[in-house]
Steps between C-alpha positions, in 0.01 A plus 500: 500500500132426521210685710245319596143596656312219696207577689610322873259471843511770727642319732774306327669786404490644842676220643729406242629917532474399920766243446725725265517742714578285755764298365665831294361800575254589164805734374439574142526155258451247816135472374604398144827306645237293721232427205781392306661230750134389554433431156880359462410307792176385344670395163760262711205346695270413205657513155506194356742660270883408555607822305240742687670318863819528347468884422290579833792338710780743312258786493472448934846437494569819343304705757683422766 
């Protein structure tokens, strides 16, 4: 497991919590659950990778 620190706007953050909240609740882990389908979601739309699709795709599958 990796940390990682990112300095984000303001105002991204508070609306990327907004819709956590309102599609889970914000319990405890939804926060890192959400980054991590974003980025998942990210790596399926623009890796030009087959391998990096491949594992994204099992990875989302997974967290279902």
């Amino acid at each position: 497991m990796t940390q990682v620190n990112a300095k984000i706007e303001d105002k991204i953050l508070e609306e990327f919590r907004d819709v956590i909240y309102n599609r889970k609740g914000l319990k405890k882990g939804d926060f890192k659950d959400s980054l991590e389908e974003a980025m998942i979601d990210y790596i399926l739309k623009h890796s030009k990778s087959e391998s990096a699709r491949e594992f994204a795709k099992r990875y989302k599958e997974s967290m279902q």
